[in-house]
C-alpha positions, -999 to 999 in steps of 0.1 A, spaced: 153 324 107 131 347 124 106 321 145 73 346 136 79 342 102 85 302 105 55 301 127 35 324 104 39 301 72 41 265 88 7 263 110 -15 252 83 -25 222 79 -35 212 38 -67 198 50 -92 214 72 -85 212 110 -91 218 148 -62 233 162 -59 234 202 -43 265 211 -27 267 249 -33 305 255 -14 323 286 -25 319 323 -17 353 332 12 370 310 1 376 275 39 372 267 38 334 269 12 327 239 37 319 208 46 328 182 26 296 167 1 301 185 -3 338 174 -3 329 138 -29 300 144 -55 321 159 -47 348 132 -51 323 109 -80 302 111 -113 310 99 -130 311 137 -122 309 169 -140 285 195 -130 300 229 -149 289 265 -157 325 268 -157 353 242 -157 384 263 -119 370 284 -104 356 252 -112 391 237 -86 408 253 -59 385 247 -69 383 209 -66 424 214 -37 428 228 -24 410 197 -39 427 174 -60 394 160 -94 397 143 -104 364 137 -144 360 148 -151 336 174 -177 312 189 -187 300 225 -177 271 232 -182 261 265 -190 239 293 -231 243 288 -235 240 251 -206 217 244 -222 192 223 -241 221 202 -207 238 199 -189 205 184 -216 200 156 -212 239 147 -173 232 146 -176 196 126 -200 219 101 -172 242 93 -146 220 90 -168 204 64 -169 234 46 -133 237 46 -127 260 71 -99 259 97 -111 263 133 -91 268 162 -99 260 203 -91 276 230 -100 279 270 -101 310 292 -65 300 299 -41 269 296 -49 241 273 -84 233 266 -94 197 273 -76 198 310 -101 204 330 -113 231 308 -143 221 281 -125 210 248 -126 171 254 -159 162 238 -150 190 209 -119 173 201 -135 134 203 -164 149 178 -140 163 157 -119 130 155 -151 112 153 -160 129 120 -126 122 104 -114 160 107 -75 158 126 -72 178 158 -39 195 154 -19 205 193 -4 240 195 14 233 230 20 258 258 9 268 287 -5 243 315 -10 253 348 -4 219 364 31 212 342 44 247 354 36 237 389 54 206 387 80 220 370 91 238 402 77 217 432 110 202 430 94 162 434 122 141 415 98 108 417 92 92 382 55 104 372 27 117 385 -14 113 391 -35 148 379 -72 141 394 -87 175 383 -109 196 408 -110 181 440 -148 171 450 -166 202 462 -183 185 489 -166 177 520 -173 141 522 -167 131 487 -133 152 488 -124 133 524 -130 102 502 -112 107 478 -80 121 495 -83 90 517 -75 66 488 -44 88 480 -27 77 513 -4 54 499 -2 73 464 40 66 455 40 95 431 27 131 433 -10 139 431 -17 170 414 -50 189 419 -67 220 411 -88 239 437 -111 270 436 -102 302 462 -132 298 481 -129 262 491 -82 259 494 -86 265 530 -112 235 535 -95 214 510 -60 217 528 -75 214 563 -90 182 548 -59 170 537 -44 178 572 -71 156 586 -69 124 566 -34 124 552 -16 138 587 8 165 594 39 153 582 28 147 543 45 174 517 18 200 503 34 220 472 11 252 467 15 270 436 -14 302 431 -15 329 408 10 314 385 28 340 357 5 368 369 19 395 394 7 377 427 21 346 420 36 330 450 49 289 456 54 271 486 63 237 497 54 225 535 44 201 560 8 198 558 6 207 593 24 242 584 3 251 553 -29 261 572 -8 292 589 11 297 560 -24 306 541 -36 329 573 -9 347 575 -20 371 547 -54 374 535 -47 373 497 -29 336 504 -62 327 494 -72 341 463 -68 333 433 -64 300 410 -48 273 427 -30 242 419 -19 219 452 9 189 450 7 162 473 42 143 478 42 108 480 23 88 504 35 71 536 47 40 520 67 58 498 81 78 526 92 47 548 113 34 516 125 67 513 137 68 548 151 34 545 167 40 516 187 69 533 196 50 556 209 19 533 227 47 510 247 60 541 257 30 554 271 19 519 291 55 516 305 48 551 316 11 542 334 29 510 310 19 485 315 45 456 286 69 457 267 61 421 269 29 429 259 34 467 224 49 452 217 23 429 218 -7 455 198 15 479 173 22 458 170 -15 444 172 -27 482 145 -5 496 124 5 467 129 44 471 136 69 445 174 63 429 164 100 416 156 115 449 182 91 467 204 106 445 197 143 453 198 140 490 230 123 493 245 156 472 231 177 496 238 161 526 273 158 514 278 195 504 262 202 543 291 181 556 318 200 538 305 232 547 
């Protein structure tokens, strides 16, 4: 069956709800087919900003009226939501782009909308940290997503300073005007040889990824002036600790293949001996052996 139809008569709920709509980051191709019946749908709109979400709803041909809902009048926004979901209207909620609530204003909407006994109802999509992680490549089970990095210098050294020895990747947003001081910070505190995954622009016409040495990312920015425009969201790899049993467990894998220990289970003791990633341990013995038949 054609998916707008089954997207056009399945997105209501019976009772009166919130639904959050993840809207595009930069292509207007990737709101769905769900998502385009929701916000067609529903009785109003609560977008961050009214004037940006206009020209999505536009280019879509959607007419449902909206409301601000935004960082400054949150709380006042939440009430005017419960309201109408009292009256039985269905309301949907949306950021500028991405999925509201992630580090976008949403949060206290939804927990005031719970907290009145309305349901919130997820319309999944976009996310700019889950597409960058979805091609930083970082096999490690998991990962830590702190937000905006601290605008001030010494809060933001702080911070990055108790990250040293995070095992899995710490994802971050950070603004245009502040990536070259927050990589040059990371540089400082976390050293040279930690992995930086950059990901800017993402699904818009500029978009651009790269994964470094810290101490090669500062160049890599300079070396043309739009490297640092844009929205932003950085990777760190795993911390040192990590690293060493990584290193280790390289080493412990190769010796195993070398005494003829079959290669699955080669990875699996290594990784149980030295602590490191079966998943990455895995990967990089693959590659190293396609290297040494070529």
């Amino acid at each position: 069956m054609d998916p707008e139809v089954i997207a056009q008569g399945a997105w209501r709920q019976a009772a009166p709800a919130l639904y959050v709509v993840a809207t595009p980051l930069g292509n207007l191709a990737d709101l769905s087919p769900r998502a385009r019946a929701v916000l067609a749908g529903v009785d109003c709109i609560a977008a961050e900003d009214t004037r940006h979400s206009q020209r999505l709803l536009d280019a879509w041909g959607i007419r449902t009226p909206m409301l601000s809902a935004h960082e400054h009048n949150e709380q006042a926004a939440a009430q005017a939501i419960v309201a109408r979901l009292s009256r039985g209207e269905h309301v949907a909620l949306i950021s500028d782009a991405g999925t509201p609530g992630i580090c976008d204003p949403g949060a206290r909407i939804v927990a005031a909308v719970r907290a009145a006994g309305f349901a919130a109802v997820p319309v999944p999509g976009p996310s700019a940290v889950i597409a960058a992680l979805s091609v930083a490549g970082f096999v490690e089970p998991g990962f830590r997503f702190i937000g905006f990095l601290p605008p001030k210098q010494a809060a933001r050294r702080k911070l990055l300073a108790s990250l040293a020895a995070e095992e899995v990747p710490v994802a971050c947003y950070e603004a245009p005007h502040r990536v070259r001081e927050s990589v040059a910070d990371m540089l400082e505190v976390l050293g040279g040889t930690r992995e930086l995954f950059l990901a800017r622009e993402l699904t818009k016409r500029f978009e651009e990824t790269v994964r470094l040495p810290l101490a090669q990312m500062p160049a890599w920015l300079e070396e043309r002036p739009e490297r640092t425009r844009g929205e932003f969201v950085l990777i760190l790899g795993p911390g040192e600790a990590q690293a060493a049993r990584e290193d280790e467990g390289r080493r412990v894998l190769a010796r195993l293949t070398q005494a003829g220990v079959p290669f699955g289970e080669a990875v699996r003791l290594a990784a149980e001996l030295t602590g490191a990633s079966k998943n990455r341990l895995y990967a990089q013995g693959l590659a190293r052996g396609r290297e040494d038949e070529d």
